[in-house]
C-alpha positions as CSV (number, residue, x, y, z in Angstrom):
1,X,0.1,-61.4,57.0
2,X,1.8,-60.1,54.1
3,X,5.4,-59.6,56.3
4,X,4.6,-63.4,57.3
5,X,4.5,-64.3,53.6
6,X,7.7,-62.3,52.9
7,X,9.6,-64.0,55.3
8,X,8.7,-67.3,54.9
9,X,9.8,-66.8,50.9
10,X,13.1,-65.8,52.5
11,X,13.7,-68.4,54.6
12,X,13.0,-71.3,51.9
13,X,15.2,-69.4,49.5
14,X,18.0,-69.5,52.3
15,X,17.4,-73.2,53.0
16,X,17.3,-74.3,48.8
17,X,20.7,-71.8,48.6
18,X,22.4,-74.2,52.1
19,X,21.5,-77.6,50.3
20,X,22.8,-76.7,47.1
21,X,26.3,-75.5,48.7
22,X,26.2,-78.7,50.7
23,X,25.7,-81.0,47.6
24,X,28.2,-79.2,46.1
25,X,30.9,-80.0,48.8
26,X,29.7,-83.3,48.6
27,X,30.3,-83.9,44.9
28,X,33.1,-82.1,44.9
29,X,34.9,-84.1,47.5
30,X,35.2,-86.8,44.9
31,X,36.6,-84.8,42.2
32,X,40.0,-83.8,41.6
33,X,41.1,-80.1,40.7
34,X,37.6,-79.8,43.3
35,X,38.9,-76.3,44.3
36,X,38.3,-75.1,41.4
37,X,35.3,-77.0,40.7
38,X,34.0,-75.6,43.9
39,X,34.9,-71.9,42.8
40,X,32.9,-72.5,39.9
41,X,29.9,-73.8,41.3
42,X,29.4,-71.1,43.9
43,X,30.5,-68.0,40.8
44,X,27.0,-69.8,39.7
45,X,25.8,-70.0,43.0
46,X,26.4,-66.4,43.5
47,X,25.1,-65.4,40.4
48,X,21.4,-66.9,40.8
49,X,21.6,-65.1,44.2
50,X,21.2,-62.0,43.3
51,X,19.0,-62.7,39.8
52,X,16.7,-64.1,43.1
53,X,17.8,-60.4,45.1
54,X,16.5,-58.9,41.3
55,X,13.4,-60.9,41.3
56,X,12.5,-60.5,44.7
57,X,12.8,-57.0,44.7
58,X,10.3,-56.6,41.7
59,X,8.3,-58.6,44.4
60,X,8.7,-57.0,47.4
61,X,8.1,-53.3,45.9
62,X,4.3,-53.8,45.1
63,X,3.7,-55.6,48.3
64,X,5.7,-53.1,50.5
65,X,3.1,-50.3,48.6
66,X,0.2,-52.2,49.6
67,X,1.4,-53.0,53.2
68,X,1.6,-49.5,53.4
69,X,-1.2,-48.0,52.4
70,X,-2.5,-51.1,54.7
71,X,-0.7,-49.9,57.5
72,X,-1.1,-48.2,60.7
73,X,-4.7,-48.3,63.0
74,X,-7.3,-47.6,60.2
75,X,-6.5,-50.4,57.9
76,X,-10.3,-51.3,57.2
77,X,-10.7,-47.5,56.5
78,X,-7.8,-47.1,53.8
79,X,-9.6,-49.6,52.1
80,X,-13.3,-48.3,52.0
81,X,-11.0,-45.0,51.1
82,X,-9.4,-47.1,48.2
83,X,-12.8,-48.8,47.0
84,X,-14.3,-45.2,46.9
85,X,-11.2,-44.0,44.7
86,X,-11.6,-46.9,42.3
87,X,-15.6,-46.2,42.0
88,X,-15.1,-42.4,41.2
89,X,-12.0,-42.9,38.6
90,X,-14.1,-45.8,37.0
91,X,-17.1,-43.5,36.6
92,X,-16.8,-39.8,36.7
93,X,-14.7,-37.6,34.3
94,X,-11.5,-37.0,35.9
95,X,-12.2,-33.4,36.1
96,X,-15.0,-33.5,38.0
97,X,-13.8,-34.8,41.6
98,X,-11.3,-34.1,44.0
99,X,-10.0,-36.9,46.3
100,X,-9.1,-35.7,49.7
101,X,-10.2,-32.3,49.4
102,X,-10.6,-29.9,52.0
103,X,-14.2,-28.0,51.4
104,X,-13.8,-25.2,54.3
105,X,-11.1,-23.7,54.2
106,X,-11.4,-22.4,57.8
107,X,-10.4,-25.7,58.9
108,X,-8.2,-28.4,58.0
109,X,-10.6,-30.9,58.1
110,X,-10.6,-33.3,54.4
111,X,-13.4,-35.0,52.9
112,X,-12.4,-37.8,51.2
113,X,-14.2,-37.6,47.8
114,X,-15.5,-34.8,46.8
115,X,-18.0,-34.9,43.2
116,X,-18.8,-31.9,41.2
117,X,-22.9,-31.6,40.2
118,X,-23.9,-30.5,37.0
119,X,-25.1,-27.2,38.9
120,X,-21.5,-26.7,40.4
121,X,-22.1,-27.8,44.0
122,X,-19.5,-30.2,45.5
123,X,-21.1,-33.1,47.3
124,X,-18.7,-34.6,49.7
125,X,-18.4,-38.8,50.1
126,X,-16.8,-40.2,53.4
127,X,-16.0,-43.4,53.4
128,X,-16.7,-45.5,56.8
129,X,-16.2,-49.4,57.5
130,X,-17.8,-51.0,60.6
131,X,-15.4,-54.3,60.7
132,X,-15.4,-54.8,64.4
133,X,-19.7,-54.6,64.4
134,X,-19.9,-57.2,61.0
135,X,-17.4,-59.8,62.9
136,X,-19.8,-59.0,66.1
137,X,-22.8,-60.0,64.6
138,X,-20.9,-63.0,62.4
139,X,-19.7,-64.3,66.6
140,X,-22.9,-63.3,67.7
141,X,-24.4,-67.1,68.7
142,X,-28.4,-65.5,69.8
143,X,-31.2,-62.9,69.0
144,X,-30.0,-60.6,71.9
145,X,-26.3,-60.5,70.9
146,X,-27.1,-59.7,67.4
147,X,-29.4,-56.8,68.6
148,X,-27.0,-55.5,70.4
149,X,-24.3,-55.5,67.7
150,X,-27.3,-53.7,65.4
151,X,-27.5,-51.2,68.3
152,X,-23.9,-50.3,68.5
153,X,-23.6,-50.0,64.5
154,X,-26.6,-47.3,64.7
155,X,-24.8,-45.4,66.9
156,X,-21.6,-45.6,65.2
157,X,-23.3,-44.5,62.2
158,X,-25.4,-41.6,63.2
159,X,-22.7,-40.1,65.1
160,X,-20.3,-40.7,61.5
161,X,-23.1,-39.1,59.8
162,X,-23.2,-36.4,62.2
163,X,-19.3,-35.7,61.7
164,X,-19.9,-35.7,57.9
165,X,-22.9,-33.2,58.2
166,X,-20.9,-30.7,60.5
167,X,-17.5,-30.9,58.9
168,X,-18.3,-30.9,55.1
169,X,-21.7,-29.7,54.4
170,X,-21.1,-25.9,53.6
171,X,-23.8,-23.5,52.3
172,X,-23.1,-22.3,48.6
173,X,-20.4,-24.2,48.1
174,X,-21.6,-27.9,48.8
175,X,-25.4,-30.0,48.4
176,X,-27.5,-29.8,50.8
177,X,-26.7,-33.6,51.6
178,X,-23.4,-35.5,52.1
179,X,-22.9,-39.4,51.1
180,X,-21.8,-41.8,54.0
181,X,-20.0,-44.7,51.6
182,X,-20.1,-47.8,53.4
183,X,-17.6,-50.0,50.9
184,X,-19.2,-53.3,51.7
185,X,-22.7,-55.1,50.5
186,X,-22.2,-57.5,53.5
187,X,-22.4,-54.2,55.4
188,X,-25.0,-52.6,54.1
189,X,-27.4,-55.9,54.6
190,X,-27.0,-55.1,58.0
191,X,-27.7,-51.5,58.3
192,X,-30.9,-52.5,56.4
193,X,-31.9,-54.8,58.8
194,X,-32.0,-51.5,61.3
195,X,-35.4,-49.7,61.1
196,X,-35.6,-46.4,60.0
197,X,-32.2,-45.9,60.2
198,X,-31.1,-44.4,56.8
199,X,-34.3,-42.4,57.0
200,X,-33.1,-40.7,60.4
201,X,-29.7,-39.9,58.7
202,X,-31.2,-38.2,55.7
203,X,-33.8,-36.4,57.1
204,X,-32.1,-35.3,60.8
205,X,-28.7,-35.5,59.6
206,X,-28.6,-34.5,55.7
207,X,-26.5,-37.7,54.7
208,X,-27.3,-40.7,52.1
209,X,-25.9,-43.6,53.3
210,X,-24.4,-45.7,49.7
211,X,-23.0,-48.7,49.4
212,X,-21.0,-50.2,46.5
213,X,-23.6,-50.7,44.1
214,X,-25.9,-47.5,44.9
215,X,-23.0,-45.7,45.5
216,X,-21.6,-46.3,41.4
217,X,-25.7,-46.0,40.0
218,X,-25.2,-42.9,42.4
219,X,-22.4,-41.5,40.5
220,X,-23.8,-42.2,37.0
221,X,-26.5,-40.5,37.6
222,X,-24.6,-37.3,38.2
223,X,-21.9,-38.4,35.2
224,X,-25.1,-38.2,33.1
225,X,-26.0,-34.8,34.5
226,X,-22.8,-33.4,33.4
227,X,-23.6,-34.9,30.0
228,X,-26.7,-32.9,29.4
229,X,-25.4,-29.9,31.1
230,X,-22.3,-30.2,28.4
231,X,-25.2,-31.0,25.4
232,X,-27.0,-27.7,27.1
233,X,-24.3,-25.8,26.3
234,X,-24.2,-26.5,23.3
235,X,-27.7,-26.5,22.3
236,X,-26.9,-22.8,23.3
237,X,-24.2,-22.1,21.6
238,X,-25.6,-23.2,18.2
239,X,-29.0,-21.4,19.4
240,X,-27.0,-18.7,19.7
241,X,-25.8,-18.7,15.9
242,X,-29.5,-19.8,15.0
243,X,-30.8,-16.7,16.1
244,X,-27.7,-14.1,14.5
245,X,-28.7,-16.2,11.3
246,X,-32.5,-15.2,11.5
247,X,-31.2,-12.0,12.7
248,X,-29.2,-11.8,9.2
249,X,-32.1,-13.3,7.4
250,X,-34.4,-10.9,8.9
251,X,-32.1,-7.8,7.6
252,X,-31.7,-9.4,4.3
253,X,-35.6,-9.7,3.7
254,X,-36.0,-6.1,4.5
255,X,-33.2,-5.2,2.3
256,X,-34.9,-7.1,-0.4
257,X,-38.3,-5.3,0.2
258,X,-36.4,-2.3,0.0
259,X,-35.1,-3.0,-3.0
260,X,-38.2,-4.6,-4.8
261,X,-39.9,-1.2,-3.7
262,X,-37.4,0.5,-5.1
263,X,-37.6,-1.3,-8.4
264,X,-41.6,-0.9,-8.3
265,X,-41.2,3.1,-7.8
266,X,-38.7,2.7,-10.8
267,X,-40.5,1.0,-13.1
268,X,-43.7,3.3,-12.5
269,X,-41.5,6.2,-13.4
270,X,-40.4,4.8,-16.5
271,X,-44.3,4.1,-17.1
272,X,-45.1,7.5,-16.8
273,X,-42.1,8.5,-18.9
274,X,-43.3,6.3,-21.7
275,X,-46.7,7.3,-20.9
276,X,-45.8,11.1,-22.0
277,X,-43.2,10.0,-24.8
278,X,-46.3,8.6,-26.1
279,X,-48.0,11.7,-25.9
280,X,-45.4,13.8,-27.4
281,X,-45.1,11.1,-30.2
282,X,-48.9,12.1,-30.8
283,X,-48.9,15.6,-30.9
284,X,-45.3,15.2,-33.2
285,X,-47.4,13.1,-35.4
286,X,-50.5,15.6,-35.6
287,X,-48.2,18.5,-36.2
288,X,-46.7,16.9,-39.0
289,X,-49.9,16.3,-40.6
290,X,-51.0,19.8,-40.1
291,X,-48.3,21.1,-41.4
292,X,-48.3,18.9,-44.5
293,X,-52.1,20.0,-45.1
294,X,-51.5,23.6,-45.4
């Protein structure tokens, strides 16, 4: 579609660039000094050219990136991949997901999202899009056709989910449960309409099946778990200084116990010091006397 578009922006330049050469002949065949009339005309001929080549090419660059990354045999799968890659960058910190990220290293096998929880664990999100079983069940004209489209889209999934289970769900290093991202509401209307079916996944086959929506409320809850965990940290960190201020506080109060004991034995002593100055000031006194008597 998008080549289609190119070309046909190519072919009515080429046709507005052949009627203005023709017009010019035409006028130009009733001027005199027309050869160098004509010259002139196409020098500005020549120069909108390639200001349209410039143009075009600013064009052409963004759409050539798209019809790439649209290319090839999995076209409605780059684009679940691209939806799930603008969910996670819209939501999570950047440094807690890894896109395309190869969990086991025994094998070469990528998942393509892979989110960090709070606890550390890497839960992996696959991204899947059942376009050929949607248009089924859009062409499907009675009860039985439809059936059979919801039929084929449960097996397709369960054997995805089985894929995702076996290939990226890795003890101490993962969850205990993988995410299935289907990136279309439309799509997930119709794997509700299949009973039991995301029950079956998460209980036989360890994987949540997300669309969209769930997917991104899916994501901020985990978002908000790194929050806390980070708000944990540093609840501990100033618990942590808390606790060597009590410590300090602690040492200071005995130190000041110490001290007022000190000052208590202290001031005793100089009580009993004054208590026997007094006494010798007695006996001075009665001596005196004495002595004055005789």
């Amino acid at each position: 579609m998008i080549n289609y578009l190119i070309f046909a922006s190519l072919t009515l330049i080429l046709g507005m660039l052949i009627y203005i050469l023709f017009t010019i002949k035409n006028k130009e065949a009733f001027d005199e000094g027309g050869n160098k009339n004509l010259q002139e005309k196409l020098n500005e001929v020549s120069t909108d050219i390639n200001k349209i080549e410039s143009d075009l090419s600013s064009v052409t660059t963004p759409i050539n990136e798209l019809n790439r990354f649209l290319g090839g045999n999995v076209t409605t799968g780059r684009l679940g991949e691209w939806s799930l890659e603008s969910i996670v960058q819209d939501i999570m910190p950047s440094n807690s997901y890894y896109l395309q990220h190869q969990i086991n290293s025994s094998t070469s096998d990528k998942v393509d999202c892979a989110v960090s929880s709070a606890e550390g664990f890497l839960i992996p999100i696959d991204s899947k899009f059942y376009a050929g079983q949607y248009n089924n069940y859009q062409n499907s004209s009675n009860d039985a056709e439809r059936k059979k489209v919801l039929r084929d889209l449960r097996t397709s999934i369960l054997r995805d989910a089985e894929d995702i289970s076996s290939k990226y769900i890795l003890q101490n290093t993962t969850s205990n449960y993988g995410v299935l991202y289907i990136a279309s509401e439309k799509l997930i209307d119709l794997v509700d309409l299949i009973n039991d079916l995301r029950q079956e996944c998460l209980t036989d086959k360890r994987i949540l099946i997300l669309g969209p929506n769930t997917l991104a409320a899916f994501l901020d809850t985990i978002r908000v778990g790194h929050h806390y965990l980070k708000l944990n940290k540093t609840a501990a960190k100033v618990a942590k200084v808390v606790r060597g201020i009590q410590k300090e506080f602690s040492n200071f109060n005995n130190s000041t116990e110490s001290v007022l004991n000190r000052l208590d034995g202290a001031s005793k002593d100089v009580q009993k010091l004054q208590t026997r100055i007094n006494v010798l000031g007695n006996k001075l006194e009665k001596g005196a006397e004495n002595l004055e008597d005789e």
